[in-house]
N, C-alpha and C positions, 0 to 999 in steps of 0.2 A: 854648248855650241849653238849660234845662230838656228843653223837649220833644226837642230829639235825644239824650240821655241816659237814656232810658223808652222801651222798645218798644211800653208800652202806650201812647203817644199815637200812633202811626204814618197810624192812621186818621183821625187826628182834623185837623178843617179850620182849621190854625190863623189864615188869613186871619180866621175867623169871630170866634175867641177875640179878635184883636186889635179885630177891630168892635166886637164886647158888653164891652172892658174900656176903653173910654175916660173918663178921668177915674180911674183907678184907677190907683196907683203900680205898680211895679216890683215894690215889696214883696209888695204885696197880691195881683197877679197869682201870684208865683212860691209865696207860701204857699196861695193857693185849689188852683193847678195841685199843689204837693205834696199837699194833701187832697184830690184827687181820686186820685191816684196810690195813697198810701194806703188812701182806701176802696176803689179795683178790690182792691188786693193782696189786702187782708182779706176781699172776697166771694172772691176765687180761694181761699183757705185756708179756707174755709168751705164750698165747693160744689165743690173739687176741680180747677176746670176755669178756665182761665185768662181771664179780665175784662180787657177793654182798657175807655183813659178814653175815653169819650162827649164828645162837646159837652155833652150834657146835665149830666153829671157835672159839668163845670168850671163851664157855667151855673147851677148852684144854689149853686155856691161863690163865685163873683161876685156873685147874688143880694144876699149877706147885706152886701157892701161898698157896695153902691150906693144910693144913697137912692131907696127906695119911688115917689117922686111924681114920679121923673125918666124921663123917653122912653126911655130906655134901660134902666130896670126893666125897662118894658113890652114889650119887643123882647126882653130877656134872658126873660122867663115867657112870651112864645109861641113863643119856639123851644122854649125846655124841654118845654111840653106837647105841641109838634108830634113833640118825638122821641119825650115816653113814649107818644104813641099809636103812630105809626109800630112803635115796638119792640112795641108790644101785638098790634099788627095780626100782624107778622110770628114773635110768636112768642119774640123775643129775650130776655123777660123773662121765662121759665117756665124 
């Protein structure tokens, strides 16, 4: 599997990931999770300091797969916002 191959998903809950990817292929999962992988790398070589993948990260890459006006849009954008405030709250994202 993708994620036991990336240290940077260790934290990440991927009971979750498989909740918010329903109706989404295999394909489509495994290239959102490479692009999140990706984007940690690249803010780690940018800010020096090592970016693990977020839910949220992987949720905004599922985002763009799923259709807008489906339940699980809606479920995938309030988790996102719940984590970028949580991270806001605690700091995570300065």
């Amino acid at each position: 599997m993708f994620a036991l191959e990336h240290p940077s998903f260790a934290d990440l809950d991927m009971d979750q990931v498989v909740r918010y990817s329903e109706g989404i292929s295999r394909n489509e999962l495994l290239l959102a999770a490479h692009s999140a992988v990706e984007q940690a790398y690249q803010k780690s070589l940018r800010t020096r300091t090592y970016n693990r993948v977020t839910l949220g990260d992987v949720l905004l890459k599922l985002a763009s797969l799923v259709d807008h006006e489906s339940p699980i849009y809606k479920h995938i954008e309030d988790e996102a916002v719940a984590e970028f405030l949580h991270n806001l709250e605690n700091d995570d994202m300065l």
